[in-house]
MOPAC internal coordinates of N, CA, C and O (Angstrom, degrees):
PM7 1SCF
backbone

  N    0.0000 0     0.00 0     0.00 0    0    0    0
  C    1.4591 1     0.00 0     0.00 0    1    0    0
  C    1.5231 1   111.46 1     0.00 0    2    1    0
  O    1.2310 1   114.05 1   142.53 1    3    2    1
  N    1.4157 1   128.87 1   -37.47 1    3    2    1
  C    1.1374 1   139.05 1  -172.28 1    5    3    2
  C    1.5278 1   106.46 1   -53.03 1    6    5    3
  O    1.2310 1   119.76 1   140.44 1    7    6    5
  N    1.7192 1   118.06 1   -39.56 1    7    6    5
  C    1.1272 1   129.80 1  -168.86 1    9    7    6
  C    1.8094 1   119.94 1   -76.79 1   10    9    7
  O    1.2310 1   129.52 1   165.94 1   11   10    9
  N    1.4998 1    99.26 1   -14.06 1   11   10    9
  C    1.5389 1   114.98 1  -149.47 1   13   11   10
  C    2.0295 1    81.27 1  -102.57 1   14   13   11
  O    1.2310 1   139.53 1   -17.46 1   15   14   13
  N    1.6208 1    79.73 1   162.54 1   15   14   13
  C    1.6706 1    96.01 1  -179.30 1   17   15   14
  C    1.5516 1   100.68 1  -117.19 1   18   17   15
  O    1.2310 1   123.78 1   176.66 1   19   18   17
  N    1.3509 1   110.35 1    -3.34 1   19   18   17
  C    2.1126 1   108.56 1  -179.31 1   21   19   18
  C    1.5460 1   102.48 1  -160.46 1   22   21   19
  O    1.2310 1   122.39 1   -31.46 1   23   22   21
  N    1.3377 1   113.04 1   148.54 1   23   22   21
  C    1.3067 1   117.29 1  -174.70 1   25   23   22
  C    1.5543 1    89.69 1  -127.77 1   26   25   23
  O    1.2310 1   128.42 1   -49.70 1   27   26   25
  N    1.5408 1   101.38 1   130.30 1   27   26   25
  C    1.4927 1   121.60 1  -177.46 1   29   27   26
  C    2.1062 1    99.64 1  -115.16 1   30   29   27
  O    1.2310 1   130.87 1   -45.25 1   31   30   29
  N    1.7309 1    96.63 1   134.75 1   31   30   29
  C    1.5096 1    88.10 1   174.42 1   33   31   30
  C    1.7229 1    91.16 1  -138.95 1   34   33   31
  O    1.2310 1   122.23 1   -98.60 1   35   34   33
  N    0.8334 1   113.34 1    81.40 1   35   34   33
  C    1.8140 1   124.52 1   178.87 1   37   35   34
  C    1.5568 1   102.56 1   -53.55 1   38   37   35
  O    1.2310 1   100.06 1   170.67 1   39   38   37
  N    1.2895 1   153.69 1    -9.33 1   39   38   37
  C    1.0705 1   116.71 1  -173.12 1   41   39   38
  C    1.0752 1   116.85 1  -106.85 1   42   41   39
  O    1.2310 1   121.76 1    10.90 1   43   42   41
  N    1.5448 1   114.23 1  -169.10 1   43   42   41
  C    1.4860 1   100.11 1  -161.20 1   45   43   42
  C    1.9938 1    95.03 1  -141.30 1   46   45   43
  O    1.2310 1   135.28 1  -161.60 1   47   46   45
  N    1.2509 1    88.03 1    18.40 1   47   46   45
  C    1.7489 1    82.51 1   162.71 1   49   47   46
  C    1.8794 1   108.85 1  -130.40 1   50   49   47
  O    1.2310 1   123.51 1  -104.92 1   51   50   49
  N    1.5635 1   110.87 1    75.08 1   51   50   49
  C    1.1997 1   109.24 1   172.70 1   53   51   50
  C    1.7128 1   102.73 1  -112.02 1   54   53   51
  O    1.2310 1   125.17 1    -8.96 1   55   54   53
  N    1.7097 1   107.68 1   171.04 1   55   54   53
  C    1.5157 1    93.37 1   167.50 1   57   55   54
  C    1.2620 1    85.10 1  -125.06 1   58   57   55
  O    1.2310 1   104.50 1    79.17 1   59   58   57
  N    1.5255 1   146.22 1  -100.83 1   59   58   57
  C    1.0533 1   136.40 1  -170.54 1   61   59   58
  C    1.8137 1   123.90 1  -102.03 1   62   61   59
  O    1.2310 1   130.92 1   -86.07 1   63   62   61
  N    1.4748 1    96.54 1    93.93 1   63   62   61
  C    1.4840 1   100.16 1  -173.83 1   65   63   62
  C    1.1005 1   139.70 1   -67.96 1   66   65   63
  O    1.2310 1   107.60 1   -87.40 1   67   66   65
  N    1.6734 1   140.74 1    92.60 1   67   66   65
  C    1.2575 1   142.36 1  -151.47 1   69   67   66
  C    1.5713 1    88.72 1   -67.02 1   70   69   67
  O    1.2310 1   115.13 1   126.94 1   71   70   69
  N    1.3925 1   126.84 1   -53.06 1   71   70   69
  C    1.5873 1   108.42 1  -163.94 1   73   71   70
  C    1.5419 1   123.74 1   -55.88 1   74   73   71
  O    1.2310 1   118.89 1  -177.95 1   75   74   73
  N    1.2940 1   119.72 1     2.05 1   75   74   73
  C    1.4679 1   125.80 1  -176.95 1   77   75   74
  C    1.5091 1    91.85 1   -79.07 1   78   77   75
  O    1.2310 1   126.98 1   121.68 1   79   78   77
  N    1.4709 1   104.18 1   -58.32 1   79   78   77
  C    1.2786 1   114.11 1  -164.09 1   81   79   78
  C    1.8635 1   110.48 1   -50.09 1   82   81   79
  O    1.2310 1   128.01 1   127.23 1   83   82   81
  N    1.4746 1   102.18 1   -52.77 1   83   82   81
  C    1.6732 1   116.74 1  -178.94 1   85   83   82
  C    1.8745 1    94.51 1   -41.90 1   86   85   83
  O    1.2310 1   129.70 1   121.66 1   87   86   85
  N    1.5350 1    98.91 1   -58.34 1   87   86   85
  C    1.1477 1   109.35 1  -166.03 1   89   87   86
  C    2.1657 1   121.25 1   -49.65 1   90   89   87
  O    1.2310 1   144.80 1   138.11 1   91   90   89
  N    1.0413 1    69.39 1   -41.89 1   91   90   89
  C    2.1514 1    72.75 1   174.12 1   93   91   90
  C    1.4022 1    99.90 1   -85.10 1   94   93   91
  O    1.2310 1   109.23 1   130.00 1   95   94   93
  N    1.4274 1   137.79 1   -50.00 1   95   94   93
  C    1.2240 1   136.25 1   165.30 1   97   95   94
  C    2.1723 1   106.93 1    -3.40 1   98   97   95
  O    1.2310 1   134.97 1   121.51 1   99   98   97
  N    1.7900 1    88.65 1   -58.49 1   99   98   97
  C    1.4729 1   105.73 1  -156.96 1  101   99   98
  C    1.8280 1    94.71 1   -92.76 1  102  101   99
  O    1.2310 1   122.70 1  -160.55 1  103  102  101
  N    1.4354 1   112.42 1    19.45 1  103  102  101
  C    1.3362 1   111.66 1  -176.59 1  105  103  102
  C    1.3888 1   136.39 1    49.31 1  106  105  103
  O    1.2310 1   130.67 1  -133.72 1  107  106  105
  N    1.1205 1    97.02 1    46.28 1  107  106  105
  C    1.2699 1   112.60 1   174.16 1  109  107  106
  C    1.7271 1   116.70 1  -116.10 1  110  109  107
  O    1.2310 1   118.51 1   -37.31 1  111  110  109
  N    0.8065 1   120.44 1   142.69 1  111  110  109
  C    1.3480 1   136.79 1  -179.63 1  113  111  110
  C    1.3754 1   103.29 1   -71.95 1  114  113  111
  O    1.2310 1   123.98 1   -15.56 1  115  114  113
  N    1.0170 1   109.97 1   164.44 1  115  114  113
  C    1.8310 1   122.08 1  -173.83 1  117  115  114
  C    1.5360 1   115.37 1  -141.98 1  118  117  115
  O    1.2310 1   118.14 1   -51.67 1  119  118  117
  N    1.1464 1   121.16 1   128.33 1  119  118  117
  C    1.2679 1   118.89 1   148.95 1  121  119  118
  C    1.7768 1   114.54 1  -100.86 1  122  121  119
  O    1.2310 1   122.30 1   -12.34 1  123  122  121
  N    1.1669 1   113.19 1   167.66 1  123  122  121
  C    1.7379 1   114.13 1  -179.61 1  125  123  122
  C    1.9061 1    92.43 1   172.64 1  126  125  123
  O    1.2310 1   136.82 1   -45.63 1  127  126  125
  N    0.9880 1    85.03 1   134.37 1  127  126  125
  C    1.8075 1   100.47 1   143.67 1  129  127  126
  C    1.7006 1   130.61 1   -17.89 1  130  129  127
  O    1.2310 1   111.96 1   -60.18 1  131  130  129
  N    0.7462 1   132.76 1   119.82 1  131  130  129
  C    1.1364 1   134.35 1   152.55 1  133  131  130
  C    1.1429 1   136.89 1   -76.83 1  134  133  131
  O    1.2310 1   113.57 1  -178.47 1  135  134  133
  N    1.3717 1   129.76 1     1.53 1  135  134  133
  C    1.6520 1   145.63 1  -172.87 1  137  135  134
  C    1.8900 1    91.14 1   -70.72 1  138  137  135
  O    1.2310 1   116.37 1   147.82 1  139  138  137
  N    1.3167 1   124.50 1   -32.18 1  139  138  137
  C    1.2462 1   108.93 1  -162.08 1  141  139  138
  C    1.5206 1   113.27 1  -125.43 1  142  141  139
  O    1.2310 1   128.50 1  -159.03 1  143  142  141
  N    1.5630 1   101.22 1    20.97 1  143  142  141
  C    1.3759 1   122.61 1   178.06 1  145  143  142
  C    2.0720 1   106.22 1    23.30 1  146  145  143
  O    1.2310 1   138.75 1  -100.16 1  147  146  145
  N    1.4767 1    81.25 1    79.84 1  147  146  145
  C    1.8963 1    87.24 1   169.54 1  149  147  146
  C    2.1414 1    99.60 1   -83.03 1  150  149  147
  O    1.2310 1   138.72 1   -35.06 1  151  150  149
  N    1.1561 1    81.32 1   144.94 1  151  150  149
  C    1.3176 1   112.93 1   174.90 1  153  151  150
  C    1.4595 1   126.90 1   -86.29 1  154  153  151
  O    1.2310 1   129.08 1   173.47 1  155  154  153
  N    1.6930 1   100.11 1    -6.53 1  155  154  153
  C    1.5808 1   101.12 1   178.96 1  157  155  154
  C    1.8656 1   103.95 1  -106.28 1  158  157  155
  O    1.2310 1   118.47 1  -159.65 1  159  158  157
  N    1.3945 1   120.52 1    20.35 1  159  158  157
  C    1.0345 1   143.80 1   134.53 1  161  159  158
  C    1.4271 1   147.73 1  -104.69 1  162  161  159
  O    1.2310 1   119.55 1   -59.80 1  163  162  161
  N    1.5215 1   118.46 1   120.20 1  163  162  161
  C    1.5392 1   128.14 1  -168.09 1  165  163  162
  C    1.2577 1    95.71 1  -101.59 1  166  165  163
  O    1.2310 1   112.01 1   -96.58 1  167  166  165
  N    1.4165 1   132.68 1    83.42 1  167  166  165
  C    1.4705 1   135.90 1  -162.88 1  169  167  166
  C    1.7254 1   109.80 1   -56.07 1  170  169  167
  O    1.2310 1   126.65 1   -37.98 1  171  170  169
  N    0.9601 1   104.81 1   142.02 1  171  170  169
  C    1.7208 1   117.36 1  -153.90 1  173  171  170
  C    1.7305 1   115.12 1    50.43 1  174  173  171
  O    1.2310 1   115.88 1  -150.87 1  175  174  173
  N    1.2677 1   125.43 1    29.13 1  175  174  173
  C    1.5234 1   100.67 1   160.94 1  177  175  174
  C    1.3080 1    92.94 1  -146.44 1  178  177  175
  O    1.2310 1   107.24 1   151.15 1  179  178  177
  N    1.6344 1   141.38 1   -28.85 1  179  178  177
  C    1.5247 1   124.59 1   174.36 1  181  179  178
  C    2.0438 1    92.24 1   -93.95 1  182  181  179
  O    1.2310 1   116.99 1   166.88 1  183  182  181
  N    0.9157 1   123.32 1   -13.12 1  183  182  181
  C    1.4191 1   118.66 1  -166.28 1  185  183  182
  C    1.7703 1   108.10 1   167.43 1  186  185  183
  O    1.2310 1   119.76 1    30.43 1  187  186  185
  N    1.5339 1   118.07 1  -149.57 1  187  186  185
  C    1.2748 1   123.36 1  -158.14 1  189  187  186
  C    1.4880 1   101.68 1  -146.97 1  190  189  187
  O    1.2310 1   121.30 1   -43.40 1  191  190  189
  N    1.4101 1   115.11 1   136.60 1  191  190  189
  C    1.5007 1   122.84 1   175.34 1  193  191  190
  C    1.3432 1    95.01 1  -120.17 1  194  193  191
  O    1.2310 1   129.84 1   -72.85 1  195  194  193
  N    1.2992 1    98.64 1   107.15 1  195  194  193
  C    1.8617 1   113.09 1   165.20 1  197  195  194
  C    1.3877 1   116.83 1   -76.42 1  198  197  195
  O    1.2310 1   124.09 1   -55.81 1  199  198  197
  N    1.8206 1   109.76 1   124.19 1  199  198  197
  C    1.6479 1    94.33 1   166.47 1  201  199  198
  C    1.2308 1   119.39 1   -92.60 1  202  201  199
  O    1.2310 1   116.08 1  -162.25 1  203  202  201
  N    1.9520 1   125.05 1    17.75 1  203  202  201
  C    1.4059 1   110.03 1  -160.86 1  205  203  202
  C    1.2298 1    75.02 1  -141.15 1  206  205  203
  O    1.2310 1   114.18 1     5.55 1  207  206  205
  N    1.8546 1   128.62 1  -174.45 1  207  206  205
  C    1.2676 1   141.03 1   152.99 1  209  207  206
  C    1.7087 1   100.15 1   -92.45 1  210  209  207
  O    1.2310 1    96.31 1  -164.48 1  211  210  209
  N    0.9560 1   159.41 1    15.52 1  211  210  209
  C    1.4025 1   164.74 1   113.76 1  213  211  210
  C    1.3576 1   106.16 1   -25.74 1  214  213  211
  O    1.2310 1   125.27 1    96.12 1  215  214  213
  N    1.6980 1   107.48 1   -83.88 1  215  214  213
  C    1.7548 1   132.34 1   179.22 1  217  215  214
  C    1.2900 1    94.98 1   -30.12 1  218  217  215
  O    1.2310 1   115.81 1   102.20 1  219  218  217
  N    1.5129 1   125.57 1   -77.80 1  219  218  217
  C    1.0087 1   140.27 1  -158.11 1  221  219  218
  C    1.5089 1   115.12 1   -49.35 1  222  221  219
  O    1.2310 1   110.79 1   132.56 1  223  222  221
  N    1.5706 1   134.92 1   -47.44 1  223  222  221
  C    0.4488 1   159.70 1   156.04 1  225  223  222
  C    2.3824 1   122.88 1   -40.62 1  226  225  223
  O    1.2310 1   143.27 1   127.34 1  227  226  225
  N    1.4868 1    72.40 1   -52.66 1  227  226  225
  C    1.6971 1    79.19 1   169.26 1  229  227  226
  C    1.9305 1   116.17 1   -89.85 1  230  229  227
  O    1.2310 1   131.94 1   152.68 1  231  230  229
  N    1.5623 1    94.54 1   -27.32 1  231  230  229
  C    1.7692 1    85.38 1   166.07 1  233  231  230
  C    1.8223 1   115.60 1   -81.88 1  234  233  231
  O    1.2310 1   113.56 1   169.81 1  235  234  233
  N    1.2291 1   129.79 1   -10.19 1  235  234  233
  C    1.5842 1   138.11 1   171.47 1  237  235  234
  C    1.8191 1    97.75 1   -59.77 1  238  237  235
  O    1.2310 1   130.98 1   126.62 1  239  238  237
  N    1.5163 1    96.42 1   -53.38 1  239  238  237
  C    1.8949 1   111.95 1  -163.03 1  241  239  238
  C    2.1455 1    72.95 1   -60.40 1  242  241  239
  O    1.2310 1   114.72 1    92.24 1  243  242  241
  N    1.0813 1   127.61 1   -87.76 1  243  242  241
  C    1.3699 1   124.07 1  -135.26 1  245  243  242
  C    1.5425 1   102.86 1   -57.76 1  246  245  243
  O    1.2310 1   105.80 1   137.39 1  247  246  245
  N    1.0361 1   143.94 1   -42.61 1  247  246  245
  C    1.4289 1   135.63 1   153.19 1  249  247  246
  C    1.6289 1   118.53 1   -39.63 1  250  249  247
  O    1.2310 1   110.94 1   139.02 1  251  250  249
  N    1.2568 1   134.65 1   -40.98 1  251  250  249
  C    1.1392 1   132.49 1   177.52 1  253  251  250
  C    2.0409 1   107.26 1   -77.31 1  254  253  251
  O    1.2310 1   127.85 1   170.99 1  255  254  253
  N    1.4722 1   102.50 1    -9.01 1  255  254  253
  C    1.4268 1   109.84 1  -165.30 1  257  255  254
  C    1.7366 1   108.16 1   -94.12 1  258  257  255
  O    1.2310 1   138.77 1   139.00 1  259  258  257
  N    1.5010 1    81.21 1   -41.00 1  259  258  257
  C    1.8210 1   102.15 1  -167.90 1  261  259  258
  C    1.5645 1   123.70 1   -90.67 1  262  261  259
  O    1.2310 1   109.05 1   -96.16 1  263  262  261
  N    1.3201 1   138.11 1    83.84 1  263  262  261
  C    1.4112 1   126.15 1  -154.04 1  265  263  262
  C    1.4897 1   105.14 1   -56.73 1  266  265  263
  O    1.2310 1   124.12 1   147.54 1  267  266  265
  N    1.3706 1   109.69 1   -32.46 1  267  266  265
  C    1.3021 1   119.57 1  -148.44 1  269  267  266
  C    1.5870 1   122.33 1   -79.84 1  270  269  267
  O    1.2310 1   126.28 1   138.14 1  271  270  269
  N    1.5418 1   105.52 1   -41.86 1  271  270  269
  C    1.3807 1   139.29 1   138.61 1  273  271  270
  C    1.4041 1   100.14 1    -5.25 1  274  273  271
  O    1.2310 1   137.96 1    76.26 1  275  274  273
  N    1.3751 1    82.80 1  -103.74 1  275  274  273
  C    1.6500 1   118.02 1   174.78 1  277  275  274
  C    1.4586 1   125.76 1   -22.48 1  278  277  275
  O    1.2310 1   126.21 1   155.51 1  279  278  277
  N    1.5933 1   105.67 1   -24.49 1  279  278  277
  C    1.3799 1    93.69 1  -172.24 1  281  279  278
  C    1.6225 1    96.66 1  -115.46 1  282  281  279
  O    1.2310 1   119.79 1   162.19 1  283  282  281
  N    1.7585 1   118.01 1   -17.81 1  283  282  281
  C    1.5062 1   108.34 1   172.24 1  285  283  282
  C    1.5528 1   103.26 1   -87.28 1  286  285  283
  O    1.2310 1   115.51 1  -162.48 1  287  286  285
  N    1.3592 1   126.14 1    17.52 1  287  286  285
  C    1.2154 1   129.28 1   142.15 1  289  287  286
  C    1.3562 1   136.49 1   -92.88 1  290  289  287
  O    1.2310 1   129.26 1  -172.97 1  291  290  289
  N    0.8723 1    99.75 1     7.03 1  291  290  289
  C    1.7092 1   106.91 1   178.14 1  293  291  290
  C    1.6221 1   102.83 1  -140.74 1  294  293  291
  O    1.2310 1   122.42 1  -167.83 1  295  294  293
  N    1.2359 1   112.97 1    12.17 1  295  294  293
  C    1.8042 1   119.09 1   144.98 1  297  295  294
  C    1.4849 1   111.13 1   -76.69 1  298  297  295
  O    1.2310 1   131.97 1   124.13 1  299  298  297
  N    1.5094 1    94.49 1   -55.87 1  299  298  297
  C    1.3167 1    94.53 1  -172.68 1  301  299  298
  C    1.7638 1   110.04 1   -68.23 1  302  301  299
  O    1.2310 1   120.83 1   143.15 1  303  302  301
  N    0.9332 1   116.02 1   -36.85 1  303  302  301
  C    1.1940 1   125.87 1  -176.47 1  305  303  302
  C    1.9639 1   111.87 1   -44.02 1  306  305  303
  O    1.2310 1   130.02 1   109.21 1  307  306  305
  N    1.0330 1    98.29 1   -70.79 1  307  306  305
  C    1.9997 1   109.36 1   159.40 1  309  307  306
  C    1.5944 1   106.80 1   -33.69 1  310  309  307
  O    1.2310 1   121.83 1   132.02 1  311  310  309
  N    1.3349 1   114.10 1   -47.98 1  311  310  309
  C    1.5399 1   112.28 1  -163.71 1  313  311  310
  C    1.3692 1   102.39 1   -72.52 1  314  313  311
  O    1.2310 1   111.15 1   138.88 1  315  314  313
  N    1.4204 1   134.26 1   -41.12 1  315  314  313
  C    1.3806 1   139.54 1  -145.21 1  317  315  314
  C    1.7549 1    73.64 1   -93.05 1  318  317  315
  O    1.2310 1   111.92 1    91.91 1  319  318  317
  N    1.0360 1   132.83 1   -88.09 1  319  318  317
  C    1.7810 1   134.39 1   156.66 1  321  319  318
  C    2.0857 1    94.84 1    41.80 1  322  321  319
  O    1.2310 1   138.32 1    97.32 1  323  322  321
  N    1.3271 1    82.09 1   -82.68 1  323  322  321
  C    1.5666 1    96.53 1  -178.59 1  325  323  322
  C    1.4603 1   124.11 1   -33.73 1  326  325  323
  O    1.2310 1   123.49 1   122.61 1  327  326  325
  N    1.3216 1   110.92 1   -57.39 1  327  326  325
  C    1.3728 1   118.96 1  -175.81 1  329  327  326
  C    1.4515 1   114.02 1   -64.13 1  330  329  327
  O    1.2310 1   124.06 1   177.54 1  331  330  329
  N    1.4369 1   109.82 1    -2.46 1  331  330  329
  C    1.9476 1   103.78 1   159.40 1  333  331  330
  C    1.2956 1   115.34 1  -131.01 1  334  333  331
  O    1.2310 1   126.35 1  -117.78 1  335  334  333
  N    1.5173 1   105.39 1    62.22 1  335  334  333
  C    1.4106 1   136.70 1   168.37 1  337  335  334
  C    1.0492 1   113.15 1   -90.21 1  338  337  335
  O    1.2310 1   116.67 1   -66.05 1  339  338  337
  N    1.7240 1   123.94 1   113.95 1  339  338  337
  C    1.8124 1   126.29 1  -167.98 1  341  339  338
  C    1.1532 1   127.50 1   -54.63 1  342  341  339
  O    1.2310 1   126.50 1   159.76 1  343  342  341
  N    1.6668 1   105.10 1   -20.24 1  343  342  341
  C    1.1616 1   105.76 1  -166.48 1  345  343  342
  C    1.9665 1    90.05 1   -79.92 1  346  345  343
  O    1.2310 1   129.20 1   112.96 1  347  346  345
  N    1.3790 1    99.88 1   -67.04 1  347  346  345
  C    1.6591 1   108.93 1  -175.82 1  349  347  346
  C    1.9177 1   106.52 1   -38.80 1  350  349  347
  O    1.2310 1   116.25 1   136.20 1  351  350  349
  N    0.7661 1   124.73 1   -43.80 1  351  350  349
  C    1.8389 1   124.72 1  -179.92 1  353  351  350
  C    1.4372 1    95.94 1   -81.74 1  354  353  351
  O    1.2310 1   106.86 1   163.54 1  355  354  353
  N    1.2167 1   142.06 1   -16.46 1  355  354  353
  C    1.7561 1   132.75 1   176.16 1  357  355  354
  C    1.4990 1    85.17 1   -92.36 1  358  357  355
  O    1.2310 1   102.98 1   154.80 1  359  358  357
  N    1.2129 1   148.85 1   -25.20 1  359  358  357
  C    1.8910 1   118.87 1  -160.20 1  361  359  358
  C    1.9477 1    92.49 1   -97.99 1  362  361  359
  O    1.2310 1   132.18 1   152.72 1  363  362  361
  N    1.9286 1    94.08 1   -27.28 1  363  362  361
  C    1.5069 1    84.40 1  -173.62 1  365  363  362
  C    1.9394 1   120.61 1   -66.67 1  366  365  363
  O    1.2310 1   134.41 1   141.22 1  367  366  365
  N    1.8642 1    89.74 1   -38.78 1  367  366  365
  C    1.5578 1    90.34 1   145.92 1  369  367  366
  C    1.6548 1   130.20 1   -29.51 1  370  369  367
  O    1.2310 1   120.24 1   100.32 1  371  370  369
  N    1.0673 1   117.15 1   -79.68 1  371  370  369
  C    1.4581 1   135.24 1   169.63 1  373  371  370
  C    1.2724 1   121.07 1    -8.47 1  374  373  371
  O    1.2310 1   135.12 1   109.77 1  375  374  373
  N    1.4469 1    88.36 1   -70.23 1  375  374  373
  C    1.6438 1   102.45 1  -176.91 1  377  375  374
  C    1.5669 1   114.09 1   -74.03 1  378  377  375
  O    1.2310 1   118.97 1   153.92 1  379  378  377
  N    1.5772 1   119.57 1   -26.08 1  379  378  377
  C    1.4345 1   113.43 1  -171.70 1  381  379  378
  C    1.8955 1    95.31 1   -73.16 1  382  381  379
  O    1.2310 1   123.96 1   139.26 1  383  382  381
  N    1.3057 1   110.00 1   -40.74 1  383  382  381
  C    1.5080 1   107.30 1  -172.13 1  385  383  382
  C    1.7112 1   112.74 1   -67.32 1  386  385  383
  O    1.2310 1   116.35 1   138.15 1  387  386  385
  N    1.5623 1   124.53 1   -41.85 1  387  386  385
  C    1.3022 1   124.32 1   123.72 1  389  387  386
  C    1.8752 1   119.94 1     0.24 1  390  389  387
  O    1.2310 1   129.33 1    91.30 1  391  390  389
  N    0.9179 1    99.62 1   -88.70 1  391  390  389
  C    1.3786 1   101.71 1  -168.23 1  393  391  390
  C    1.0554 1   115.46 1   -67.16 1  394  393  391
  O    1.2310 1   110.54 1   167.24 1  395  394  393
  N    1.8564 1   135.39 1   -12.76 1  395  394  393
  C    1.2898 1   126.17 1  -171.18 1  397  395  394
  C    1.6501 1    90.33 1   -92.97 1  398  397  395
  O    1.2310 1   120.26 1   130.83 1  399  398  397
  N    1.2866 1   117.12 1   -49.17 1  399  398  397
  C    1.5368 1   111.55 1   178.58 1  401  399  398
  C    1.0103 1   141.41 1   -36.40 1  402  401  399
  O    1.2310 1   124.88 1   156.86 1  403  402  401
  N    1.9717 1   108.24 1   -23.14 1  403  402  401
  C    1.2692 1   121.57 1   179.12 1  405  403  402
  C    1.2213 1   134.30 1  -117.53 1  406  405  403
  O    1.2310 1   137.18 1  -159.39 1  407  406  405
  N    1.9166 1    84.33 1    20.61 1  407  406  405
  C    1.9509 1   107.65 1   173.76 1  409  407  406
  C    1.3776 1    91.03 1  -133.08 1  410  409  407
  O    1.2310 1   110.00 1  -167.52 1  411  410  409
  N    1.1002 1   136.37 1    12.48 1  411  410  409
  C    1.6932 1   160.06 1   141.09 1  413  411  410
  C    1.8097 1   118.06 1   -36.56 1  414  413  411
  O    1.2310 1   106.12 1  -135.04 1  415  414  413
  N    1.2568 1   143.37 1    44.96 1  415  414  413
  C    1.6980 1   134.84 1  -165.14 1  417  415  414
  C    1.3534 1   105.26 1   -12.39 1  418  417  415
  O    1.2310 1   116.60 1   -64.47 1  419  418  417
  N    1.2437 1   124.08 1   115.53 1  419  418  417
  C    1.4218 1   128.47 1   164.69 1  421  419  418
  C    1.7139 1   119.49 1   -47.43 1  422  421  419
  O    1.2310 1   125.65 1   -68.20 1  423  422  421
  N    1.6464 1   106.74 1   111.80 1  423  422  421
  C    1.6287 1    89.53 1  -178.82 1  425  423  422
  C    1.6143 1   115.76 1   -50.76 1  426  425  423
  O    1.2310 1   126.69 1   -34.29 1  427  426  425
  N    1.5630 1   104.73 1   145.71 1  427  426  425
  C    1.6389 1   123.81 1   164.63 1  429  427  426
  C    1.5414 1   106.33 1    96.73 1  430  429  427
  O    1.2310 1   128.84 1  -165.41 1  431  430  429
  N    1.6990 1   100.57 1    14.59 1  431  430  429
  C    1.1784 1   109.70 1   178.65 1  433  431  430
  C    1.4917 1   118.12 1  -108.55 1  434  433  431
  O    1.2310 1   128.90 1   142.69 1  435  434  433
  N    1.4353 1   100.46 1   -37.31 1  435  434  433
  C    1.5417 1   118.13 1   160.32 1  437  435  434
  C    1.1736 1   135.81 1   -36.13 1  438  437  435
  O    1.2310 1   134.73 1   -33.90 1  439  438  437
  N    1.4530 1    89.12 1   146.10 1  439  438  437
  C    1.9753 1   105.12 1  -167.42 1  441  439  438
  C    1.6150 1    97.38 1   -72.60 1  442  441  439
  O    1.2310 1   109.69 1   -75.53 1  443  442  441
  N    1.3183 1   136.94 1   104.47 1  443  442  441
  C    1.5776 1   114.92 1   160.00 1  445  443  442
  C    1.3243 1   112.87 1   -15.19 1  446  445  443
  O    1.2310 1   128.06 1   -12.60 1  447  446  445
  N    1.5676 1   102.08 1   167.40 1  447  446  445
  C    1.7711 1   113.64 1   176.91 1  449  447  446
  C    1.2714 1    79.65 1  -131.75 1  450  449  447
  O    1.2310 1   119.07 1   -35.98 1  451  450  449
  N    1.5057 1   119.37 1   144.02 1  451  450  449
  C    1.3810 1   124.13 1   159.54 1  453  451  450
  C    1.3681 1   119.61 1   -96.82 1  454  453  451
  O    1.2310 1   109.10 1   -94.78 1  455  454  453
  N    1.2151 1   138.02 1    85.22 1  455  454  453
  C    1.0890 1   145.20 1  -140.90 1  457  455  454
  C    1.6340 1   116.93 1   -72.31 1  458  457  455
  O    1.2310 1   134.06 1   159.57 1  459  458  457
  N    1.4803 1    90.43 1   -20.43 1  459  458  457
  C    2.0040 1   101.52 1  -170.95 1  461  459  458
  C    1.6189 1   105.47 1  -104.41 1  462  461  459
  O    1.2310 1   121.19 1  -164.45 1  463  462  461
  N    1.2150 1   115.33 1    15.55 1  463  462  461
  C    1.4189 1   131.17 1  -175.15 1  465  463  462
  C    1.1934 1   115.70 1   -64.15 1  466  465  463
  O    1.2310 1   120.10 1   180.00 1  467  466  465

């Protein structure tokens, strides 16, 4: 990937594709499908989600066409990269489980339920 100037993922039966992610990591722009709406694409600013093999096909040509494109796509591409960093998605974890616990009724605090009511 290091070597490549575009990362192409044509298919259309993924669910959540780490190589998109590897792939902008290494700044590269992406094209892929849209049938399975990946998340490691912001369609037109880290890369392109094609809904046809046409699309797909004509957004690959304009990245290979456009230097310029190409390269404020694969800025952005590195940046978005970040935001599925383990550490950053484990603290955001953290804190959401955090916060439900402490809008959570503390057991032995609770109203009985009368169940045969």
């Amino acid at each position: 990937m290091r070597n490549a100037d575009v990362f192409l993922l044509p298919s259309i039966l993924e669910g959540h594709p780490q190589v998109l992610i590897q792939a902008a990591a290494c700044g590269l722009p992406s094209v892929a499908m849209n049938v399975y709406r990946p998340d490691a694409i912001i369609d037109g600013q880290t890369g392109f989600l094609a809904a046809s093999d046409k699309e797909f096909a004509n957004r690959f040509d304009l990245l290979l066409r456009d230097h310029e494109v190409r390269r404020k796509m694969a800025d952005a591409a590195v940046l978005h990269a970040l935001t599925f960093d383990w550490d950053r998605i484990a603290s955001k974890w953290a804190d959401l489980f955090r916060e439900v616990t402490e809008q959570r009724p503390k057991l032995g605090h609770q109203t009985p339920v009368d169940l045969h009511a």
